[in-house]
DRENDO-1510 file (C-alpha; in Angstrom, 1 decimal, always signed):
<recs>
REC; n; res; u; v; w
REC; 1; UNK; +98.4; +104.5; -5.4 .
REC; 2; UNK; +96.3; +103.1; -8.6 .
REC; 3; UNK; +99.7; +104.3; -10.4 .
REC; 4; UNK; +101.8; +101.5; -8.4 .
REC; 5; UNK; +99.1; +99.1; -8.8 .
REC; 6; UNK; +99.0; +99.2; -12.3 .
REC; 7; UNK; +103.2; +99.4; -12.8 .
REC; 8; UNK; +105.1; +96.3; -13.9 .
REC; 9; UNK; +106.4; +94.3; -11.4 .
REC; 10; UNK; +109.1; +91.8; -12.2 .
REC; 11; UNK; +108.9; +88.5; -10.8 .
REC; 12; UNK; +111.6; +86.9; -8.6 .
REC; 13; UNK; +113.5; +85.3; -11.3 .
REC; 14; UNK; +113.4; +88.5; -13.9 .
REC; 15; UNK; +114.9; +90.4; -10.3 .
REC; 16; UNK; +117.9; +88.2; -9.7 .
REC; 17; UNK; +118.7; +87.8; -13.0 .
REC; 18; UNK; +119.0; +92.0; -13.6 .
REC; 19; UNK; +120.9; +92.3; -10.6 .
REC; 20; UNK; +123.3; +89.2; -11.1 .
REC; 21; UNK; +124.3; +90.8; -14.8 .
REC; 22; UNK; +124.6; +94.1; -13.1 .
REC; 23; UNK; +127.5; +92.7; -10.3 .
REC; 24; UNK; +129.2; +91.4; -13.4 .
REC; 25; UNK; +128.7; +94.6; -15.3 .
REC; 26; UNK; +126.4; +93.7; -17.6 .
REC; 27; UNK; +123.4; +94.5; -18.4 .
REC; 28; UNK; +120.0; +93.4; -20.1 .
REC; 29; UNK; +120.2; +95.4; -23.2 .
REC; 30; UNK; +124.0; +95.1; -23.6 .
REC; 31; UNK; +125.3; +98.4; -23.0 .
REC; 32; UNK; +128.0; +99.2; -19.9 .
REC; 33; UNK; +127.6; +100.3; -16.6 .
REC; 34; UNK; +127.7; +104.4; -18.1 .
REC; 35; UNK; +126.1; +104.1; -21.6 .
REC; 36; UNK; +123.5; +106.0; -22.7 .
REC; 37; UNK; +121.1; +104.4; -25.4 .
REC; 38; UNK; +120.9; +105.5; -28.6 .
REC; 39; UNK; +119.4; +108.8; -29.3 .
REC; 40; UNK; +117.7; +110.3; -31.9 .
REC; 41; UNK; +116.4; +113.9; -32.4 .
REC; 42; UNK; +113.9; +114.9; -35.2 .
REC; 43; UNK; +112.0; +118.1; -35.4 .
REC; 44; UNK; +108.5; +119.1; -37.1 .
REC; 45; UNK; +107.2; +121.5; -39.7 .
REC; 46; UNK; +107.2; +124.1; -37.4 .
REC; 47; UNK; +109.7; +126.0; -35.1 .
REC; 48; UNK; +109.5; +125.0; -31.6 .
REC; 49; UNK; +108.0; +121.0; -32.1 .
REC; 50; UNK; +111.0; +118.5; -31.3 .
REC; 51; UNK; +110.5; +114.5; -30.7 .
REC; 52; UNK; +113.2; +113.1; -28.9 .
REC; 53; UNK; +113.8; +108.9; -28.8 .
REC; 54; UNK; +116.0; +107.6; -26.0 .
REC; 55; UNK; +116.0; +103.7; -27.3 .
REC; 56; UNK; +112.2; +102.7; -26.3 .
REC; 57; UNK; +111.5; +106.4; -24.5 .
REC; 58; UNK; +109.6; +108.3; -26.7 .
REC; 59; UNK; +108.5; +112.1; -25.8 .
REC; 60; UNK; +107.5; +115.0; -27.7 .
REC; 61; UNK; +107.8; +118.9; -26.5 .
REC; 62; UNK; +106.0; +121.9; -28.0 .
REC; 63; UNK; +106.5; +125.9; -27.5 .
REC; 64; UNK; +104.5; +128.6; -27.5 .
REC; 65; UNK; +104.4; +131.9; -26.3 .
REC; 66; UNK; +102.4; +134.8; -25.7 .
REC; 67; UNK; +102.2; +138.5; -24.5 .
REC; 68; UNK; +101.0; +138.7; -20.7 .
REC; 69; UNK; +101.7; +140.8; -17.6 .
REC; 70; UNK; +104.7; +140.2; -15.7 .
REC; 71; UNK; +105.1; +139.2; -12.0 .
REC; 72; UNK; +105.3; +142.2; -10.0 .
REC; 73; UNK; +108.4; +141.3; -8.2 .
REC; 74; UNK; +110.5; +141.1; -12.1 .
REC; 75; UNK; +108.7; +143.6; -14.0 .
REC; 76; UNK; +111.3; +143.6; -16.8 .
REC; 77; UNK; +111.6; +139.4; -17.1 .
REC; 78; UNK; +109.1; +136.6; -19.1 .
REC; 79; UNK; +108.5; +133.6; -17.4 .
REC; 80; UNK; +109.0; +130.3; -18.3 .
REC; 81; UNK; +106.7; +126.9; -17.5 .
REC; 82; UNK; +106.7; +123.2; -18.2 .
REC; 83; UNK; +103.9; +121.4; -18.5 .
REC; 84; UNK; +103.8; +117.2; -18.6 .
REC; 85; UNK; +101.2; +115.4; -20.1 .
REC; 86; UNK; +101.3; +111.8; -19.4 .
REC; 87; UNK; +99.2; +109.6; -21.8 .
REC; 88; UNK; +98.2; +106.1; -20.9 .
REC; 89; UNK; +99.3; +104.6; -24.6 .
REC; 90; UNK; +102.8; +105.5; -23.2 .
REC; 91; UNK; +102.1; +103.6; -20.1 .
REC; 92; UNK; +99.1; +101.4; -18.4 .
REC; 93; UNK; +100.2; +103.0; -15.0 .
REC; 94; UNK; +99.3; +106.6; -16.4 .
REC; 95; UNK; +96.0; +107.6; -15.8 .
REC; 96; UNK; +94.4; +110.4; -17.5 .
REC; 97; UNK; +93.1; +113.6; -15.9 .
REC; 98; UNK; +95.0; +114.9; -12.9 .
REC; 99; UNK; +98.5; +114.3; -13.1 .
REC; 100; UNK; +100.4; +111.6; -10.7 .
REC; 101; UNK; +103.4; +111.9; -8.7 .
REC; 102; UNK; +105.5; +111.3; -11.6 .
REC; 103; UNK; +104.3; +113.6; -13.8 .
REC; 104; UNK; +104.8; +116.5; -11.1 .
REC; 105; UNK; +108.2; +115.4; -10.3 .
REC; 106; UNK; +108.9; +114.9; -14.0 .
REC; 107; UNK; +108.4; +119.1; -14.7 .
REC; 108; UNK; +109.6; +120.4; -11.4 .
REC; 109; UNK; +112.9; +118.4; -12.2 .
REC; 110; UNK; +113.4; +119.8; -15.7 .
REC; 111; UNK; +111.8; +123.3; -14.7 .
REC; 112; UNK; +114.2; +123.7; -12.1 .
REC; 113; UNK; +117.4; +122.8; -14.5 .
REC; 114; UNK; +116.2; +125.4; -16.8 .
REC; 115; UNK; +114.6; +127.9; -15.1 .
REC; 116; UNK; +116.6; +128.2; -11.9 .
REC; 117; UNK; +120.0; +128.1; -13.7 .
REC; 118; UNK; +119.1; +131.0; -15.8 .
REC; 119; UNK; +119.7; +129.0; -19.0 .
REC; 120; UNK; +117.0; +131.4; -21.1 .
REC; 121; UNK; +117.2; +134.6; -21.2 .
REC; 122; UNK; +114.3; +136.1; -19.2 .
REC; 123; UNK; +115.2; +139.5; -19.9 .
REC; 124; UNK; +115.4; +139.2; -23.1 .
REC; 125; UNK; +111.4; +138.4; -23.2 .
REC; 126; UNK; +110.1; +141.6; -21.8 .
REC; 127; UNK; +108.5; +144.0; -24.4 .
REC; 128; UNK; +107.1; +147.2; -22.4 .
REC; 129; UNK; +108.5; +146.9; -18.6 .
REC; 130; UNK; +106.1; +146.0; -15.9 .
REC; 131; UNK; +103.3; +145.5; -18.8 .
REC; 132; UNK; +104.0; +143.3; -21.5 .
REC; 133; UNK; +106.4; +140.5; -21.6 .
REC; 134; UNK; +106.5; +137.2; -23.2 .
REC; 135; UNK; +105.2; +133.9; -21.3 .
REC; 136; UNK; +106.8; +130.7; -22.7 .
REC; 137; UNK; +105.2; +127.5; -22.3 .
REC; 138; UNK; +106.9; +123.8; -22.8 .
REC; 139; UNK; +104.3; +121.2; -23.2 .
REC; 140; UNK; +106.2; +117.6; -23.0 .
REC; 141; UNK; +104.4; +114.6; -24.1 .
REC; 142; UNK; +105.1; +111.1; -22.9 .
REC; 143; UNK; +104.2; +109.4; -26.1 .
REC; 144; UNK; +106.0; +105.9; -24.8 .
REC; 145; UNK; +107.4; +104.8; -21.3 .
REC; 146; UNK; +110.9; +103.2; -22.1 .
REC; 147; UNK; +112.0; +104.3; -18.6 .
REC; 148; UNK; +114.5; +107.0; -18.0 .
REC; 149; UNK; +111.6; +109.7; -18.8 .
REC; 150; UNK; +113.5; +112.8; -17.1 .
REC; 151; UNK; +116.1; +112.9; -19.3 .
REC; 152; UNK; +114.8; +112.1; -22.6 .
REC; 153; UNK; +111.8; +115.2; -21.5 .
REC; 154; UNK; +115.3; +117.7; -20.9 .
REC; 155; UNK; +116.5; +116.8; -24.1 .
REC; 156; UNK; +113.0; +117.2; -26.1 .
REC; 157; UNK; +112.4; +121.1; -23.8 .
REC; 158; UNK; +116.0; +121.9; -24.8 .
REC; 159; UNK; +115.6; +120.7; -28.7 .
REC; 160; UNK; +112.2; +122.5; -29.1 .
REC; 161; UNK; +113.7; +125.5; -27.3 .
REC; 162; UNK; +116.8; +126.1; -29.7 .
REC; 163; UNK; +114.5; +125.8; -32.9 .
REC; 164; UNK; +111.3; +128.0; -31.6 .
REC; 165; UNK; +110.9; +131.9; -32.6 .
REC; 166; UNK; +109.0; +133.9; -31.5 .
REC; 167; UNK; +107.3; +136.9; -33.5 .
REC; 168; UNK; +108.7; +140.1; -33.2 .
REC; 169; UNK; +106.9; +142.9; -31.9 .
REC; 170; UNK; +107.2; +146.8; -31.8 .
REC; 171; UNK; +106.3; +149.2; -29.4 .
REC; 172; UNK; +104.6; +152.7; -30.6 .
REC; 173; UNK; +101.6; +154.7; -30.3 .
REC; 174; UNK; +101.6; +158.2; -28.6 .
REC; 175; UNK; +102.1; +157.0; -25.4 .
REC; 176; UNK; +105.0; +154.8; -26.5 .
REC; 177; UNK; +103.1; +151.7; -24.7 .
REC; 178; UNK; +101.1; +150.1; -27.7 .
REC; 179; UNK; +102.6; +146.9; -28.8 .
REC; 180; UNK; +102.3; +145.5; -32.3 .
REC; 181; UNK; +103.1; +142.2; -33.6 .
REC; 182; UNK; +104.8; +141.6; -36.6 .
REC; 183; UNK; +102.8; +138.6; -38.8 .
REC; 184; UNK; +106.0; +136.4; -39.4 .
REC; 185; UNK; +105.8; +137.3; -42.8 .
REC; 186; UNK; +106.3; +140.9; -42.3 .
REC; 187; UNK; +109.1; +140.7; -40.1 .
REC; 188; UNK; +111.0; +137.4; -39.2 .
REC; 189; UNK; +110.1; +135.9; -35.8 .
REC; 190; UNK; +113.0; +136.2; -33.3 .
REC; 191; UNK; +114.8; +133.3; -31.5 .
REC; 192; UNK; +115.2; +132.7; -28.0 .
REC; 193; UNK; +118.6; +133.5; -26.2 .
REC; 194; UNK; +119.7; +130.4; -24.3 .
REC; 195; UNK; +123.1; +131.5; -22.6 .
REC; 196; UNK; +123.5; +127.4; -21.6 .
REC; 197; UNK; +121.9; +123.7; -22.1 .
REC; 198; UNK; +121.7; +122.0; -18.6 .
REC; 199; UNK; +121.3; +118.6; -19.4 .
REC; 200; UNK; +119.9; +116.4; -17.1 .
REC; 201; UNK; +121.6; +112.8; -16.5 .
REC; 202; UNK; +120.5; +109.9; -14.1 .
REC; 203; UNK; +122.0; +107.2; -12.4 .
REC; 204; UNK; +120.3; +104.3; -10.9 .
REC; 205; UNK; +121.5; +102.8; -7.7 .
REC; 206; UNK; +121.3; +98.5; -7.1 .
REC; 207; UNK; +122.5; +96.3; -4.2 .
REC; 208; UNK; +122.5; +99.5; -1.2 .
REC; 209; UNK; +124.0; +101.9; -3.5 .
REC; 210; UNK; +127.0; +99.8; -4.6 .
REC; 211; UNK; +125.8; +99.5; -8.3 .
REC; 212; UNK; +125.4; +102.5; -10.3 .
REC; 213; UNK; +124.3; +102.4; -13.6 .
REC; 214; UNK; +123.4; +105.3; -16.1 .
REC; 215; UNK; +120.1; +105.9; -18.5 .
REC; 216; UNK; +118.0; +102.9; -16.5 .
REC; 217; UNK; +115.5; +101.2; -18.9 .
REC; 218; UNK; +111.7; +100.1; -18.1 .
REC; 219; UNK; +112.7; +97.0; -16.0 .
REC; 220; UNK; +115.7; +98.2; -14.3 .
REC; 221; UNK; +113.4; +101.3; -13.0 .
REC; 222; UNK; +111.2; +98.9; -11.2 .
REC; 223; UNK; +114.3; +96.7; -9.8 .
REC; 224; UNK; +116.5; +99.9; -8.8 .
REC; 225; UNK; +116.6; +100.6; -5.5 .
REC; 226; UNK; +117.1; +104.5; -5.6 .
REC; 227; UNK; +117.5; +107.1; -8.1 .
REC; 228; UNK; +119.5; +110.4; -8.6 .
REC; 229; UNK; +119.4; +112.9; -11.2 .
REC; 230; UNK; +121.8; +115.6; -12.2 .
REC; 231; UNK; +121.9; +118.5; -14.1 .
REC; 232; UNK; +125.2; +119.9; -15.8 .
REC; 233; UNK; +126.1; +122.0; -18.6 .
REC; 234; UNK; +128.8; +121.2; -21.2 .
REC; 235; UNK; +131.2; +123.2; -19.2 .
REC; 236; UNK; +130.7; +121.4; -16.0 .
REC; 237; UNK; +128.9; +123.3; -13.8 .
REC; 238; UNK; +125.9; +121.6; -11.7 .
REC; 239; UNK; +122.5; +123.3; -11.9 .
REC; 240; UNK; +121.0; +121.1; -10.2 .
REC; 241; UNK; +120.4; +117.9; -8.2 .
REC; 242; UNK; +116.9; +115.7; -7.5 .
REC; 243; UNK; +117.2; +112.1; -5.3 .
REC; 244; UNK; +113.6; +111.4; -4.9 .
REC; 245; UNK; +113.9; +109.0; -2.0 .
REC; 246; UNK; +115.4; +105.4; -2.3 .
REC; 247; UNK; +118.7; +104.0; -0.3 .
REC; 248; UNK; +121.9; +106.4; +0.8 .
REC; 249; UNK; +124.9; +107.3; -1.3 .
REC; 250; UNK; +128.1; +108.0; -0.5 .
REC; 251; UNK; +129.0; +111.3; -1.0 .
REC; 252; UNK; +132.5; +109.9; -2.8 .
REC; 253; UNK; +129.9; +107.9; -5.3 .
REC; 254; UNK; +127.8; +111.2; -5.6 .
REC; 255; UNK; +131.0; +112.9; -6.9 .
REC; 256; UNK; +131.9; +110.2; -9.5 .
REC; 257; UNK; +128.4; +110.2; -10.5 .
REC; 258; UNK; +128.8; +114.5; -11.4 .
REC; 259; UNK; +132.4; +113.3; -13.1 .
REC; 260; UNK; +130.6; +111.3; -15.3 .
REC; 261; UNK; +127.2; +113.5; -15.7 .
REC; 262; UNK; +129.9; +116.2; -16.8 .
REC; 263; UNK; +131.1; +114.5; -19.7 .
REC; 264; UNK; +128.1; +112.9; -21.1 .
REC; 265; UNK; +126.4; +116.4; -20.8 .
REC; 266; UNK; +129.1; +117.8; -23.2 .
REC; 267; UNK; +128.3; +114.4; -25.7 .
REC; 268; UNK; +124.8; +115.3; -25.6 .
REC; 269; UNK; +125.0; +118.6; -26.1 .
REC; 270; UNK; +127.0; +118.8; -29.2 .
REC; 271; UNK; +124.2; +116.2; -30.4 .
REC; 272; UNK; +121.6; +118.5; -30.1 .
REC; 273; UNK; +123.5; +121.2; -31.3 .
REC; 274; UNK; +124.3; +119.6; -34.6 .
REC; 275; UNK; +120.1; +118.6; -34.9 .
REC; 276; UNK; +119.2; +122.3; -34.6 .
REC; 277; UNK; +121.4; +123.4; -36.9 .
REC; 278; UNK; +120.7; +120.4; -39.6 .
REC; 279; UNK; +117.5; +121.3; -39.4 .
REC; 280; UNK; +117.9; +125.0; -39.3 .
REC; 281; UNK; +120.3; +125.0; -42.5 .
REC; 282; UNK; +117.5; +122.2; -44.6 .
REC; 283; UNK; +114.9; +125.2; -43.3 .
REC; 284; UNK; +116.5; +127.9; -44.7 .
REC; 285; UNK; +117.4; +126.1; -48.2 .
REC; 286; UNK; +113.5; +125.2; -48.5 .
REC; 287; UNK; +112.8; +128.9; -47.7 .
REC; 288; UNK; +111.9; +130.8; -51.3 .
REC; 289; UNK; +111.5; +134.3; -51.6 .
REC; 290; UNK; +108.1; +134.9; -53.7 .
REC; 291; UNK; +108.8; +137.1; -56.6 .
REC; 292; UNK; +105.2; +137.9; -58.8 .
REC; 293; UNK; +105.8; +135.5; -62.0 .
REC; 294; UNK; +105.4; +136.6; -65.1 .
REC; 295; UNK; +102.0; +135.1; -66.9 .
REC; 296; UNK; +102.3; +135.0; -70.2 .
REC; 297; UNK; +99.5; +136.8; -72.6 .
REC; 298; UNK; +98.0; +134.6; -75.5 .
REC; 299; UNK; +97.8; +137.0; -78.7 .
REC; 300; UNK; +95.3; +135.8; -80.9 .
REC; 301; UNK; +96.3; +136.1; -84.6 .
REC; 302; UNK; +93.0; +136.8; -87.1 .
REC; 303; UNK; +94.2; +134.9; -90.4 .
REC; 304; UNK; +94.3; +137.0; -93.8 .
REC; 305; UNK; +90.6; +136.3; -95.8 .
REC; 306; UNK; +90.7; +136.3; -99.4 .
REC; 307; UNK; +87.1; +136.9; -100.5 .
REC; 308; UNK; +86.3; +136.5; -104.5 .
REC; 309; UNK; +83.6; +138.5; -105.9 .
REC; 310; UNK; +81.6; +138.4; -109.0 .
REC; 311; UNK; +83.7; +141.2; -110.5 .
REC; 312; UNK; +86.9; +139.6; -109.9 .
REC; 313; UNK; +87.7; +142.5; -107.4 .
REC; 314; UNK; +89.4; +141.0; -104.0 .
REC; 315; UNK; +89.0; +142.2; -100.6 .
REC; 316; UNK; +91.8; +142.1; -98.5 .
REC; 317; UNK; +91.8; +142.3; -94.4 .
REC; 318; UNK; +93.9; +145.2; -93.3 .
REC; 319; UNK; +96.8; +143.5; -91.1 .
REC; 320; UNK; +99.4; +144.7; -89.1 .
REC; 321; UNK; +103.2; +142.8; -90.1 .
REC; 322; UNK; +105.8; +143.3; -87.6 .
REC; 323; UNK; +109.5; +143.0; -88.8 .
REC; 324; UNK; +111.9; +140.4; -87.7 .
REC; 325; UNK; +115.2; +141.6; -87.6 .
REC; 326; UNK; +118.3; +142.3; -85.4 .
REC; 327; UNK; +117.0; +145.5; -85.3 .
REC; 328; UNK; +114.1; +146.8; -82.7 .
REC; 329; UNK; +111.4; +145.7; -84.0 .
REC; 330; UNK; +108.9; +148.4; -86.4 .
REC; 331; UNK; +105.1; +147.8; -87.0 .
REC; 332; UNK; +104.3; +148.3; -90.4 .
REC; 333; UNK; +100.8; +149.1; -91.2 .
REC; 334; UNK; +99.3; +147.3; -94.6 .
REC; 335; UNK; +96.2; +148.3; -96.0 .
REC; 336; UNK; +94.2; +147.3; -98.7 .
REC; 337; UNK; +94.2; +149.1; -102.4 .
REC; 338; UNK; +91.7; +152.2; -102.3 .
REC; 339; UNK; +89.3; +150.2; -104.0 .
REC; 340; UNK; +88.9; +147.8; -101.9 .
REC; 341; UNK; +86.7; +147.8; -98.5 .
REC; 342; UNK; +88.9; +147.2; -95.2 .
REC; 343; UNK; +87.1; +144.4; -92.6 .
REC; 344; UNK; +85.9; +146.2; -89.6 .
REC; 345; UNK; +86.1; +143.1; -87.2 .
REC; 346; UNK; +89.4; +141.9; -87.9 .
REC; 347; UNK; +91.5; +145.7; -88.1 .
REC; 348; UNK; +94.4; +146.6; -86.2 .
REC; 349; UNK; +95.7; +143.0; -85.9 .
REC; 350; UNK; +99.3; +141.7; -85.0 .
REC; 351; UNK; +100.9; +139.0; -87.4 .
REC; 352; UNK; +104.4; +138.1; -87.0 .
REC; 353; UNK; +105.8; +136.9; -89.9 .
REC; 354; UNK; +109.2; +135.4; -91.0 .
REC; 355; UNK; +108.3; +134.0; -94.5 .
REC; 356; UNK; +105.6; +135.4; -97.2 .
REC; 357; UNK; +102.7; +137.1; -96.4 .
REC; 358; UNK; +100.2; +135.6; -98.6 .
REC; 359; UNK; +100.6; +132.1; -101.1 .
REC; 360; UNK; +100.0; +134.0; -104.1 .
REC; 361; UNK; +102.5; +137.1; -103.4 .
REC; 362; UNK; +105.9; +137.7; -105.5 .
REC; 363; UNK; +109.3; +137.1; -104.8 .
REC; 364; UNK; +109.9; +140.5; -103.6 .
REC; 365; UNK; +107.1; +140.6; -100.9 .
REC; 366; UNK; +108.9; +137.6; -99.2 .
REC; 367; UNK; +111.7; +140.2; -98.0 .
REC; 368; UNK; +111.2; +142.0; -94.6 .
REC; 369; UNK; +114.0; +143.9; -95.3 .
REC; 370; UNK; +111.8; +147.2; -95.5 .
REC; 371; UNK; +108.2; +148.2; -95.1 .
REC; 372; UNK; +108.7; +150.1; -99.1 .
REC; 373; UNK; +109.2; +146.9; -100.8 .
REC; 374; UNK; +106.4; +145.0; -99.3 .
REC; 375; UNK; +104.3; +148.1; -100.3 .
REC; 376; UNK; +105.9; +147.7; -104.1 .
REC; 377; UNK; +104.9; +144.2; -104.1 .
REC; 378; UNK; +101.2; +144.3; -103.2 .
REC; 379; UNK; +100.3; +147.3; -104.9 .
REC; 380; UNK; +101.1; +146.0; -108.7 .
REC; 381; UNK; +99.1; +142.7; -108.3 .
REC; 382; UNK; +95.8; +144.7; -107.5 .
REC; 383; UNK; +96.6; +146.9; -110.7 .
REC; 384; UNK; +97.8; +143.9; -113.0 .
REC; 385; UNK; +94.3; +142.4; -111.7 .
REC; 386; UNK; +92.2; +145.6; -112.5 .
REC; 387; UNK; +93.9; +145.9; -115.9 .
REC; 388; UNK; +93.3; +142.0; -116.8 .
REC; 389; UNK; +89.2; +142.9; -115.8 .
REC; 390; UNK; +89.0; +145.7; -117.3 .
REC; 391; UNK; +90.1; +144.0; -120.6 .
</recs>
C-alpha cells in the first residue's frame, strides 16, 4: 500500500489530455498506437552483464552460476532463477528491503517466459546426474522507472543470457564422480544453449478496453486502465500470457494483440541478436594470445686501454673481435705480443667491429676479411716498436 501512496498520480487535466490524444491516435511522446521506443543494448567487460534502455526505462541484468545439487524430481537438469531488485533511485514508489507486488510479478512474468517455455537448455547444465549440475541465476536491476519495466527486464535476461559462459568442468577421479573446474584460462568457458528468445511484449488498455496501445510509458501506466503482456518467439509461437487485473478484453482484441506481439518479437529479436554478436566479434578481436617476448640482453663492451710505460713497452687488453660478414659469423681471439702482460679484469671480451680496431693501426688491420691479416698487422708494430727502443 505505501508503494501506491508514493506513485505518481496525474491530475484531471494531465488524464483527459492522454486519453483525448489516445482516441485520435496520438500519443504523448509521438509515437503510434504499436511503436515501441527506441532501444538500445550495450553489454559490460564481462560475459553475462547486459544494460538494456527502452527510451527512459533503464535496467541492468547479471549471470552467474554455480555447481549445486539438483531437484530430486530432474536429476539430470540445472535450474534457472530470476531475481528483481528494485532500487528507489529508479523510482520514489520502490522501497528498499522486501520486495513489492511489482517486483514479484515483474520475475514470475519473465521467469515463466523463459523457464516454462524451455528456451535454455536445462539438460545441457547437468555435470554428474543427480549430483552436480549448474544453478543459473539472473539478477535484474531497475536502475530507472520509465514504465513498461517487464519488457525492457526480458530483453536485459535474454541479452546477458546469449553473452554469459560458463566454465567448463570435467569429471574424473576413481570413482568417475569428482568434478574439476577448468580456470577460464585453461580451458575456454562454455556458452549456454538457448534453443529460443521468448520476448515479452505489452499492451496497455484505455477507455474499457477500446484503446490499445504498445510499450506504455511512466504516465500512461498510471492512466491505463488494464494491462496485458505476452510472450512470443520470432517464430510465433506464444509462451506465455500475464493480465494482472484491470478491465475485460475481447477475445478478438486479445488475438490482434498476439498478431502484433508476433511480429515485433521477430524485430526485437534480430536486435539482440545483432548486439551479441557485435559485441562477441569486438571480444574476440581484443582477445591476444600471450606469447613470452623476447628481452633483449645489454652486452657491455670493455674499451681497448693503451697504457704507456717508462720503457716505451705498451700493454695491450686482450679482446675478442667478431667478424662481420655475409658469412656466419667467427670469433677471433687477439692477444697481446708475448711480451706483453694480458689485463685480467677485462679478458674474454666481445667487440663488434666494422671499421679499425685501434686509431693508430695500419691500413691492413682495417680489413675483416680474415683473422691472418689482422694478426700480420698487429704483430709488426710491437716489433718495429721494440727495434726503435732497443736502438
Amino acid at each position: 500500500m505505501a508503494m501506491e501512496h508514493l506513485r505518481w498520480r496525474p491530475t484531471v487535466n494531465e488524464r483527459d489530455f492522454i486519453e483525448r490524444a489516445l482516441q485520435s491516435d496520438l500519443r504523448v511522446d509521438g509515437r503510434h498506437s504499436f511503436d515501441f521506443r527506441k532501444l538500445k543494448i550495450t553489454f559490460g567487460r564481462e560475459d553475462g552483464s547486459s544494460e538494456v534502455q527502452l527510451g527512459e526505462t533503464h535496467v541492468m541484468g547479471y549471470v552467474t552460476a554455480q555447481l549445486v545439487q539438483p531437484y530430486r524430481d530432474r536429476p539430470n537438469e540445472g535450474t534457472l532463477a530470476i531475481f528483481t531488485e528494485f532500487s528507489p533511485m529508479a523510482d520514489p514508489a520502490f522501497e528498499p528491503g522486501r520486495p513489492g507486488e511489482s517486483a514479484i510479478e515483474l520475475g514470475r512474468v519473465i521467469d515463466r517466459g523463459l523457464r516454462e517455455s524451455r528456451a535454455v537448455d536445462m539438460e545441457s547444465l547437468c555435470v554428474v546426474a543427480g549430483k552436480h549440475v549448474w544453478s543459473v541465476r539472473v539478477d535484474l536491476h531497475i536502475l530507472d522507472n520509465g514504465g513498461n519495466l517487464i519488457d525492457a527486464a526480458n530483453i536485459a535476461a535474454l541479452a546477458a543470457l546469449s553473452t554469459f559462459r560458463r566454465p567448463e568442468c570435467t569429471v574424473g577421479g576413481d570413482d568417475g564422480q569428482q568434478v574439476t573446474v577448468h580456470d577460464p584460462e585453461v580451458r575456454d568457458p562454455l556458452p549456454l544453449t538457448i534453443h529460443h528468445m521468448p520476448i515479452a511484449v505489452t499492451f496497455a488498455y484505455f477507455g474499457e478496453g477500446n484503446i490499445v496501445v504498445l510499450d506504455p510509458t511512466y504516465k500512461e501506466e498510471a492512466v491505463m486502465g488494464g494491462r496485458m503482456t505476452a510472450t512470443v518467439n520470432s517464430n510465433g509461437d506464444v509462451c506465455a500470457i500475464q493480465k494482472a487485473g484491470g478491465e475485460g478484453v475481447m477475445s478478438s482484441v486479445i488475438m490482434q494483440c498476439l498478431r502484433i506481439a508476433s511480429v515485433k518479437a521477430a524485430d526485437i529479436t534480430s536486435k539482440i541478436k545483432k548486439a551479441v554478436d557485435s559485441y562477441t566479434t569486438e571480444k574476440a578481436l581484443k582477445k591476444v594470445k600471450r606469447l613470452p617476448t623476447s628481452v633483449p640482453q645489454k652486452i657491455s663492451v670493455t674499451d681497448v686501454i693503451m697504457e704507456d710505460k717508462g720503457d716505451g713497452e705498451l700493454e695491450k687488453q686482450t679482446v675478442d673481435v667478431q667478424q662481420i660478414s655475409k658469412d656466419p659469423p667467427t670469433i677471433v681471439k687477439v692477444s697481446s705480443h708475448e711480451d706483453a702482460q694480458p689485463m685480467t679484469e677485462s679478458s674474454n671480451a666481445e667487440v663488434n667491429t666494422s671499421s679499425a680496431v685501434a686509431a693508430g693501426e695500419s691500413d691492413e688491420s682495417q680489413e675483416i676479411g680474415s683473422p691472418k691479416s689482422l694478426k700480420d698487422a698487429i704483430k709488426p708494430k710491437h716489433k718495429r716498436k721494440k727495434k726503435s727502443d732497443k736502438s
